[in-house]
C-alpha atoms as a printed R data frame, in Angstrom:
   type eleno elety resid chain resno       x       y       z
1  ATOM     1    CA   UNK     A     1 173.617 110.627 159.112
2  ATOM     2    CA   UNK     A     2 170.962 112.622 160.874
3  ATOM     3    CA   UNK     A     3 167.330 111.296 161.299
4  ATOM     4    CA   UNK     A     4 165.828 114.426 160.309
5  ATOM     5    CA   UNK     A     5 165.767 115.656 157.297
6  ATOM     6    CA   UNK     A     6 165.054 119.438 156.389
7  ATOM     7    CA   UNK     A     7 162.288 119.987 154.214
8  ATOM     8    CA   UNK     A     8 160.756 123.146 152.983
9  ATOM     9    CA   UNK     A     9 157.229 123.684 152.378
10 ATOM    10    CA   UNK     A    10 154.261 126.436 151.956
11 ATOM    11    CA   UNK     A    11 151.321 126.997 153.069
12 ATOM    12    CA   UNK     A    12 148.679 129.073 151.543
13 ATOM    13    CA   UNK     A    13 145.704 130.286 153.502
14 ATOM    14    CA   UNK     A    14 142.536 132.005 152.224
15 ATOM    15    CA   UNK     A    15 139.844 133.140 154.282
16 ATOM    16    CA   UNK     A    16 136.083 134.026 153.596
17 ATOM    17    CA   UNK     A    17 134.216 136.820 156.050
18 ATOM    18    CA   UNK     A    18 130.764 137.264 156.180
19 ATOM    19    CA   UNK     A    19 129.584 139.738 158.813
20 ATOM    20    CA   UNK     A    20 126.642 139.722 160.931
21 ATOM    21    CA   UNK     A    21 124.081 141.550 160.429
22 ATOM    22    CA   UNK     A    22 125.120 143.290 157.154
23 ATOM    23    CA   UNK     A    23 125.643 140.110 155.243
24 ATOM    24    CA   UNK     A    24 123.342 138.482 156.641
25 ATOM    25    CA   UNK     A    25 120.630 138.208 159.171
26 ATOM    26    CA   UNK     A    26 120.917 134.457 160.316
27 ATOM    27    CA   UNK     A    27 123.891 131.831 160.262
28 ATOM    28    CA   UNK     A    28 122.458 129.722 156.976
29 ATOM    29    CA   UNK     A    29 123.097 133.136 154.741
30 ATOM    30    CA   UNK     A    30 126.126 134.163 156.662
31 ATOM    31    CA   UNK     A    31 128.020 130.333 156.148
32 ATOM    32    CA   UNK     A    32 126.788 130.978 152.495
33 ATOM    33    CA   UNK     A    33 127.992 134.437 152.086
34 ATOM    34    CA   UNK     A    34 131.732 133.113 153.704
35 ATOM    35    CA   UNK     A    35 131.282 130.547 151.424
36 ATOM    36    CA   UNK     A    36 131.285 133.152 148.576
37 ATOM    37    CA   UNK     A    37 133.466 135.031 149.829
38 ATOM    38    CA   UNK     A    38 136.096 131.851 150.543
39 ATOM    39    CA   UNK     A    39 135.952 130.932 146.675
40 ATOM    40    CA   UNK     A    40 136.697 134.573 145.175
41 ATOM    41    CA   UNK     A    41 139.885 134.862 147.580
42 ATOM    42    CA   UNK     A    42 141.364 131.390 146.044
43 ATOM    43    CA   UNK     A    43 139.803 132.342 142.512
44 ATOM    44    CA   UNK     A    44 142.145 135.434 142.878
45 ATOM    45    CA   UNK     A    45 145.464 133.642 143.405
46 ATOM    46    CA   UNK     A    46 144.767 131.940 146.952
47 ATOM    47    CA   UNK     A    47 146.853 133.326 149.939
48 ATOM    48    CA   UNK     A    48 144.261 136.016 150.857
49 ATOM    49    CA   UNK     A    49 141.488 137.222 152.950
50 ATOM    50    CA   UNK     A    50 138.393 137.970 151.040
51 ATOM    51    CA   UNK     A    51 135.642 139.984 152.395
52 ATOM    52    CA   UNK     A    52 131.773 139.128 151.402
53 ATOM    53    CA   UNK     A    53 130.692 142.257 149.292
């Protein structure tokens, strides 16, 4: 009997980008704008990069 057992197993990334200075000016509006950015990537299905528009 082995120790190890195989497992399988995702992982899902998604990814908010804000970008200085176009989205913001200082790093309160660009964390925000990530922020926004972050949430409509996993609103769309998760598994994606989402740039702040």
């Amino acid at each position: 009997m082995s120790l190890f057992r195989k497992k399988a197993f995702n992982i899902n990334v998604s990814i908010g980008i804000a970008q200085y200075p176009l989205d913001g000016n200082n790093l309160s509006l660009l964390l925000k704008n990530a922020d926004i950015a972050l949430y409509k990537a996993k609103k769309e299905g998760g598994n994606k990069v989402q740039k702040f528009i």
